[in-house]
Residue, then its C-alpha position, 0 to 999 in steps of 0.5 A: x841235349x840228349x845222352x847216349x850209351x857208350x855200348x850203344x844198347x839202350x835209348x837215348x835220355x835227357x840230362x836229369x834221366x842220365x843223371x837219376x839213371x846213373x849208368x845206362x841199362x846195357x851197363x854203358x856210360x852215357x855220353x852227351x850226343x854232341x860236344x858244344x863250342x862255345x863263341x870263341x869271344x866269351x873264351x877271349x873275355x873270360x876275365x870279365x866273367x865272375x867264376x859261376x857265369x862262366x860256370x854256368x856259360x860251360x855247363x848250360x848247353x848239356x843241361x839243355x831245358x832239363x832244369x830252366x836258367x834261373x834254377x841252373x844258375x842257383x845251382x852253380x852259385x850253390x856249388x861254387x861256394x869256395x875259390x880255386x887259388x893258383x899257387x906259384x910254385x917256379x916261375x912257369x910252374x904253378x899248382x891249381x888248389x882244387x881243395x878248398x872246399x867243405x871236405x877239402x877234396x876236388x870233388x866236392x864240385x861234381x858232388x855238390x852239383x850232382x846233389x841239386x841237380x837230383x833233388x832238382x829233378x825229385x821236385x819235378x817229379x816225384x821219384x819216392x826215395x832214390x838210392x846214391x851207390x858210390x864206390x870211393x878209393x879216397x875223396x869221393x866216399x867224403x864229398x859225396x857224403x857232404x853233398x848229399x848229407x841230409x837231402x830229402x828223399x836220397x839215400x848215400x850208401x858208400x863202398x870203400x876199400x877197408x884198410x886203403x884209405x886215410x885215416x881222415x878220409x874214412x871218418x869224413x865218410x863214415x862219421x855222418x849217419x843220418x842218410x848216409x851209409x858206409x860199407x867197408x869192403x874186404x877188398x880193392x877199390x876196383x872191387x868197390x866199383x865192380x860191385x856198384x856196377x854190378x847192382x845196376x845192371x841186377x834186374x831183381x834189385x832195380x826193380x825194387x829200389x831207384x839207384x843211381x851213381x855218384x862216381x863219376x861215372x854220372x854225367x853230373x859229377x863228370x862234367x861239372x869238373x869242367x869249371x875247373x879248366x876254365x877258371x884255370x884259364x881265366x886265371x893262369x900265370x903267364x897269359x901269353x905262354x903255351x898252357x899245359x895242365x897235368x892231372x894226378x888221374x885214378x878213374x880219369x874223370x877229372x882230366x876227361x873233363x879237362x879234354x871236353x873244356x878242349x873240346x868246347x873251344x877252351x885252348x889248352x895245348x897240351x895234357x898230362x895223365x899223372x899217375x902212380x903205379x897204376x899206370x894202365x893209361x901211359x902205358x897204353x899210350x906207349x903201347x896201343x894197347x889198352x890192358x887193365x890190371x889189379x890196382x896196386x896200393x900206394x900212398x897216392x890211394x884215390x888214383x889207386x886205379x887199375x882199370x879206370x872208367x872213364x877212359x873210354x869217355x876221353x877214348x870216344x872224345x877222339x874217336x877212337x883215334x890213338x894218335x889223334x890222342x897222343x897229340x893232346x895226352x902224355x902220360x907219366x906213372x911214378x913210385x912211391x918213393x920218386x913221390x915223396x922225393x918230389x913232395x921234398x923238392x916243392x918244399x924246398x923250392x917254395x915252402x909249399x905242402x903239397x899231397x902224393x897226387x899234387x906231387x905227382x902231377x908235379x913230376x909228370x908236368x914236369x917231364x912233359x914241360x922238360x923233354x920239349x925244345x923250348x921249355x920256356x915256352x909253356x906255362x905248366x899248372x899241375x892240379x892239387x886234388x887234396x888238403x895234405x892234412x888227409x896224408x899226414x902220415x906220410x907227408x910229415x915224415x917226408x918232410x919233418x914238419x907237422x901240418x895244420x889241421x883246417x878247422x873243419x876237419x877237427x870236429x870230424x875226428x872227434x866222432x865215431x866210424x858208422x860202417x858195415x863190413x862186407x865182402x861179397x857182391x850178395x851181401x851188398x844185394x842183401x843189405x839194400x833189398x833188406x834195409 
């Protein structure tokens, strides 16, 4: 399989080349050549798969020959170490818990996996050290800390917005040491992510220092969020009804994804881009209009995105065609306070937590689910990208009850904030030529 960029001004390159490159030289995201179908007879059967065959059935054709099978599959077996529960919420309305596992985010999977795949490709070929640049608005700067936390050869430095993440958040990215490195910036997650861009395209810096990326803007954090859909699928309530999944998006990573499982064959009916305020995606599909804007603040703070990356991946899924992509995605944007009125009705319904962006998949899902003629007809999952531990703040004062604190995360409180502050774009040059 091989990989191109998305500003189509750079060779193509093998999956560990994207995924060691990060970014491609013309500052484009890579995008794999083709998207593979898979028999239509493993789809069917997939209840008789285990999670990491299925896991490895998905990924294996945009790995190619990159990393032999046996390798590949202790990778997935690596990654998927936790269950992906469905929890019933109605009766045609579930929530797909993609937290569980070691820092309670949805995006231990893409870290965990993009972590042995570079490691993977630093034993094939000795690269020196490799530089990891992340810019985190919440879960990723935790997940991409645990998964490469002490993995020879790779060093983590992680930008996030100072004062717009949780407080639990900030610690699991900043408690570690070791390889892992924290900078706080004075600034908006969009400003995290500019600067990160902008280091990979600095001549001067990628000259004297292997960097590459772990949002997911990397192929290998995108594309392993496949599993998720797929395990979805194997496991969805009501089997014989219309499936419909609504995903709480901020970079849009998760739910292009979702879109490339379509893609592969996988039938799901129908999309939802949730949203809080940042609403560039649904009003871009109620406009034709694409305008990226300022991100704005909200207690749903990892989708507090305002000119997400990825989209422009789930654009060139379709070709480019705006209505061709209003037949697959709705999207939905919603406050703060329609999101804590919602983390109340599922309480109420069920006696089920659920986080801000759990909430507002719930609201988009439902929207979707109610504005069709036969509502009965869909089975709706929306997805639950985060431990309501990480929003306690806010959740228990929503709903008058305290959460308890899963065990792995007491320790991780405990410890003391490791960050270097910053403010410009030269600083951050500065402290990685200088290190």
């Amino acid at each position: 399989m091989k990989y191109f960029s998305l500003n189509h001004n750079a060779k193509d390159v093998s999956f560990l080349e994207a995924v060691v490159s990060g970014l491609a030289p013309d500052r484009g995201l890579y995008f794999p050549k083709e998207i593979p179908v898979l028999d239509q007879a493993f789809i069917y059967n997939l209840r008789q798969y285990s999670d990491h065959e299925i896991a490895f059935q998905v990924i294996q054709p945009f790995v190619g020959e990159d990393i032999p099978k046996e390798q590949l599959e202790k990778i997935v077996k690596d990654t998927l170490n936790f269950d992906f529960p469905i929890v019933k919420i109605t009766e045609n309305v579930a929530a797909l818990e993609l937290f569980q596992g070691p820092t309670l985010a949805f995006k231990d999977v893409g870290a965990r996996f993009m972590a042995r795949c570079l490691s993977h490709a630093n034993t094939v070929k000795e690269r020196g050290k490799i530089t990891v640049l992340v810019a985190t608005s919440g879960d990723t700067g935790g997940a991409v800390a645990d998964g490469f936390y002490k993995v020879n050869g790779i060093d983590v430095v992680i930008l996030y917005p100072k004062g717009k993440v949780s407080d639990i958040q900030e610690r699991q990215l900043t408690t570690l040491g070791e390889n892992i490195t924290a900078l706080e910036v004075d600034g908006t997650f969009d400003d995290c992510q500019e600067m990160v861009k902008s280091a990979f395209i600095d001549i001067e810096l990628i000259q004297k220092i292997a960097l590459t990326s772990a949002n997911s803007i990397n192929i290998a954090r995108w594309l392993a969020q496949m599993f998720y859909y797929f395990i979805a699928y194997k496991n969805r309530p009501n089997p014989d009804k219309k499936l419909v999944i609504s995903v709480p998006s901020g970079n849009f990573g998760n739910l292009c994804a979702g879109l490339i499982a379509r893609q592969m064959g996988l039938p799901i009916d129908h999309f939802i881009a949730s949203t809080n305020v940042n609403n560039t995606v649904p009003e871009y599909l109620e406009s034709g209009e694409y305008a990226p804007k300022k991100s704005i603040q909200t207690i749903s703070n990892a989708m507090d995105v305002g000119d997400p990356s990825n989209f422009i991946r789930i654009q060139k899924i379709f070709n480019n065609d705006f209505f061709k992509l209003k037949k697959t995605l709705s999207g939905f944007s919603y406050s703060d306070k329609q999101t804590e009125k919602a983390i109340k009705e599922i309480f109420d319904q069920k006696g089920y937590i659920a986080d801000p962006h759990g909430a507002i998949g719930y609201l988009g899902l439902k929207a979707f689910v109610e504005s069709q003629e036969d509502p009965t007809s869909y089975q709706g999952i929306f997805l639950e990208t985060a431990h309501p531990i990480k929003f306690a703040n806010s959740v228990e004062k929503i709903l008058n009850t305290q959460i308890q604190m899963p065990e792995r995360l007491k320790g991780v409180l405990q410890k003391e904030k490791l960050s270097r502050p910053i403010d410009t774009y030269q600083e951050l040059k500065s402290f990685l030529l200088t290190r």
